[in-house]
N, C-alpha and C positions, 0 to 999 in steps of 0.2 A: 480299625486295625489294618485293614487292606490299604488305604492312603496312606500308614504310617509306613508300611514297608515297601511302598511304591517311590515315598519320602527317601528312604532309607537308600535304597536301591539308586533313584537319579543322583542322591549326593556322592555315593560314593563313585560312581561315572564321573562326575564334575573331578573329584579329587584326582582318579587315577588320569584321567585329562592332562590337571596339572603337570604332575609325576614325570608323563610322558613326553609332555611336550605336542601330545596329536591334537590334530583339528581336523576333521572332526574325530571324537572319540568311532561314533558307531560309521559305519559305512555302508549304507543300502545300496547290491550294485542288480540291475536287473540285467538279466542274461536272455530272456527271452517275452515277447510282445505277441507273439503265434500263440493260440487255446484252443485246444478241443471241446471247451462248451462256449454258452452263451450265456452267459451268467447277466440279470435284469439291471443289476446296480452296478456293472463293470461298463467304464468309461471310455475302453478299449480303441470302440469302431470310432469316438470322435477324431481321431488320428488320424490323417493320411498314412505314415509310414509304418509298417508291421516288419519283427524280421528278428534275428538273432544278431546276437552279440560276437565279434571276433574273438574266437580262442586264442589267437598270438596275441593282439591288441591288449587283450585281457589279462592278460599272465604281466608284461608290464607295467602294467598299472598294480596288480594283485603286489608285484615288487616292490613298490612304495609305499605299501600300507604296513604303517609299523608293528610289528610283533606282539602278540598278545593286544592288538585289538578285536573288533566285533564289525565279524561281517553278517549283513541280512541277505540272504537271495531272495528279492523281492522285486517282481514286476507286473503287466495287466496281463500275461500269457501265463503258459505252465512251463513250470521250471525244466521235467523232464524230457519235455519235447527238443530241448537241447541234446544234438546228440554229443557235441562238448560237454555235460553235465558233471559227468565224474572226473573230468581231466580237470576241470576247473575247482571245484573242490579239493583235489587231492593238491591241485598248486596251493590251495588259501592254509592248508595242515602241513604244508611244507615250512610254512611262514611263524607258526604256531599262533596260528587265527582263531578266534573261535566261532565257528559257522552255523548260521540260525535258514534255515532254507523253509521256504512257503511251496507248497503245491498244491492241489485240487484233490491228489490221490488215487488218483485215475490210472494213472499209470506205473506199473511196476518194473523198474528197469531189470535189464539181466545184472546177473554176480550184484545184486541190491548186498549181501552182505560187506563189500568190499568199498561198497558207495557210502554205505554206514558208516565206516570205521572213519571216515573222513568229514562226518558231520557229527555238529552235537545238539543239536535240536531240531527236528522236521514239525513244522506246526500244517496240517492238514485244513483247507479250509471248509469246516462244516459250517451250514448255515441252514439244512433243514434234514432230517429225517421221514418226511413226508412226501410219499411217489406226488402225489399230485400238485404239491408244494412245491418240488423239484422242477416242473417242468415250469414253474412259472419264475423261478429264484433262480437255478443252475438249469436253464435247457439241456438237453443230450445227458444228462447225469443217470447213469444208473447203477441205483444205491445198492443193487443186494451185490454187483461187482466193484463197489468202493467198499463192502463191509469185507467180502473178501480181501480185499488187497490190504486194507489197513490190518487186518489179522493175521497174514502171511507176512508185513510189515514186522508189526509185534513177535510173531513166532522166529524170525530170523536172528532179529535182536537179541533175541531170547537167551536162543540155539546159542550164537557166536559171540556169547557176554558181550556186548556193545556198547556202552557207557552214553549212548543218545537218549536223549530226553524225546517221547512220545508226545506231540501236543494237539488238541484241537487249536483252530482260531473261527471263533464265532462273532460274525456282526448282527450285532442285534437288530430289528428293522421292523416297521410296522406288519411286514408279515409273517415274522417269526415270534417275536416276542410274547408269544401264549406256547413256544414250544420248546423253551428252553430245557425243562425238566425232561421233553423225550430225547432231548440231543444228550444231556449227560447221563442217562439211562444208556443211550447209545454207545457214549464214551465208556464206560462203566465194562461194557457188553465184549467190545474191542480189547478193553486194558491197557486205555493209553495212559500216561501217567498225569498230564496234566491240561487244562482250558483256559484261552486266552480271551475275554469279553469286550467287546471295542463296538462302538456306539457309529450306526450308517452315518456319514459327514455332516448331512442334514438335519440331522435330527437327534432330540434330549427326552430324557425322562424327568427333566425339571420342568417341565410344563411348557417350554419353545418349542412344539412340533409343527412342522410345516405341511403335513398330512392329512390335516383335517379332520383327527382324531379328538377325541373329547378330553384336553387339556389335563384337569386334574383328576379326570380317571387315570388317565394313561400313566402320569407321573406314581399314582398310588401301585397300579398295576404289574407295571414294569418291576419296583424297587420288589414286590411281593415275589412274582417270578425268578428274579434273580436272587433274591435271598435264600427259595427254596432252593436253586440250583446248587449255590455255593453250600450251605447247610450239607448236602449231597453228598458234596465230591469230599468235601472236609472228612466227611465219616464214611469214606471208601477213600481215606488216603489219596484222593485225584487234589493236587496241588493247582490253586484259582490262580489266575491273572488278572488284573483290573486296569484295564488300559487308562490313562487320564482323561478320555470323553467319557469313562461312566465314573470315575471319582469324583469329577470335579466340574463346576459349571461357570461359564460365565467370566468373570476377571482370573477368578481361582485355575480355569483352565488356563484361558490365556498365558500367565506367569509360570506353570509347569506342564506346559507342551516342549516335549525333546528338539522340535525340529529348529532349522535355524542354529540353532546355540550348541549341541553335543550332536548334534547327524545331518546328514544331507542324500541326498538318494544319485544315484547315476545310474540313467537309464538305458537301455543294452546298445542305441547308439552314440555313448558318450558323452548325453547330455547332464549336464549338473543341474537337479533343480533344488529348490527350495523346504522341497515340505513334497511327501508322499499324496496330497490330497489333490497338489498342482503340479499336474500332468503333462500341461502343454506345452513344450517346449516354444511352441511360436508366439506365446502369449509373453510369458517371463523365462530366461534360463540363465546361467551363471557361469557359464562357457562351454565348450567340450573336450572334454578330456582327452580325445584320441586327436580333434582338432589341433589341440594347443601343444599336442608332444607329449604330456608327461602329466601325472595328477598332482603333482608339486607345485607346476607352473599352473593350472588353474586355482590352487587353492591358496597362490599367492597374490593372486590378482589383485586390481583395486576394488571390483563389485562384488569379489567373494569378501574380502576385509571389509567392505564397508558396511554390505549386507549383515555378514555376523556381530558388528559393534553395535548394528540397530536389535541386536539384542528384540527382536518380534516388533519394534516399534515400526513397520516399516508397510506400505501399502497391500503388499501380497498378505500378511499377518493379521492387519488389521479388518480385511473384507473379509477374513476365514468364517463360514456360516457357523464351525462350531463356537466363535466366541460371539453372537449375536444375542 
């Protein structure tokens, strides 16, 4: 069920693509590279450069992204440590954007009701509910002031009818995956409305784990945890998510991975990369956006056209560890 309305879901992105004429449909822009934790599986520190995204710069580019697309705010920092945060949201709802924002949760901006009205989904990223879990997953995390904020979060929402979607986003990982039932326990506890499940880069529950865990436990194990979890939310109305690293394995991913073909990420200093898992701009990137002038003239280029006709057949896609 969950792949067919995952099916359901990229076709009709594919369609409205057409329709529109966009390339790409979705537009991941990160706005900020600065974090207040330390998160184990965050790839951050391999970067020389840390820093925030130009508010002028950005409003520009926000100008070129066609009406009624999808924008993600998604980067290796926290969203909110922007203090452009809200001025840049309220440009993307001026455009009639639809705004999918990530953050850690950590942080509660003032007049949050006002920053609501300008977003329509905030995906929170949980990935343990366990004090001592935490300090090894999220350093500096502390949980019983993220269960505050996410329920101050909720109660504003509430308050101010705010038509935003609540959501976890959880990566599953060899150190969590025995705790999924406490995270949606947790979700449950908060009253978000719904969880997103997305598989660490490295690593499957089809039995490819690079971890060193016992193979065809893990695969048995894994699919038993998340079935209780989704079982869960389904009967407390918390609406699942199933990213395509836990649908699908193997060629099956490779062929229905978003990136390349319907998204591309831009990173908060204007770099275009490829695919959210390839970070380093000095490795591969595909121009920069504030460089080149305009996000038209990047996404007109020869290496963005050529990159997108390779359609994933293309070296960056082919080394990706999740289709190994």
């Amino acid at each position: 069920m969950a792949e067919a309305v995952f099916l359901i879901r990229h076709n009709l992105k594919k369609y409205i693509r057409k329709l529109t004429g966009s390339l790409p449909l979705m537009y991941n822009l990160g706005i900020s590279s600065v974090c207040n934790l330390r998160c184990s599986l965050c790839t951050r520190d391999n970067y020389e450069q840390q820093g925030f995204a130009d508010v002028e710069k950005l409003k520009i580019m926000i100008g070129e992204i066609p009406t009624y697309s999808i924008v993600v705010i998604v980067d290796l920092g926290e969203t909110f440590l922007h203090t452009g945060a809200a001025e840049i949201f309220s440009e993307l709802k001026k455009r009639h954007i639809w705004v999918d924002v990530f953050t850690n949760g950590t942080i509660i901006c003032e007049a949050l009701g006002n920053v609501l009205k300008n977003i329509d989904r905030i995906r929170v990223s949980v990935d343990t509910v366990n004090a001592d879990r935490a300090n090894i997953l999220r350093r500096n995390l502390n949980l019983v002031q993220l269960k505050e904020n996410l329920i101050k979060m909720r109660t504003i929402r509430d308050h101010v009818n705010i038509p935003v979607e609540l959501s976890f986003a959880t990566t599953i990982s060899s150190h969590n995956y025995m705790e999924l039932m406490d995270i949606v326990y947790f979700l449950a506890e908060v009253r978000f409305d719904s969880i997103f499940f997305n598989l660490q880069e490295d690593w499957s529950p089809y039995g490819n784990n690079r971890e060193g865990l016992s193979e065809p436990k893990m695969a048995a194990t894994i699919k038993n945890e998340l079935n209780g979890a989704i079982q869960f939310c389904h009967k407390h109305d918390i609406f699942t998510y199933q990213e395509p690293s836990v649908l699908f394995n193997g060629k099956d991913l490779y062929e229905n991975c978003r990136w390349t073909v319907d998204e591309f990420l831009i990173n908060w200093s204007g770099y275009m990369l490829p695919c959210c898992l390839r970070r380093d701009y000095r490795v591969f990137n595909l121009g920069n956006v504030y460089a080149d002038g305009s996000l038209s003239k990047t996404l007109s280029s020869d290496i963005v056209k050529n990159f997108h006709k390779s359609k994933r057949y293309n070296q960056i896609c082919k080394n990706c560890n999740k289709y190994q």
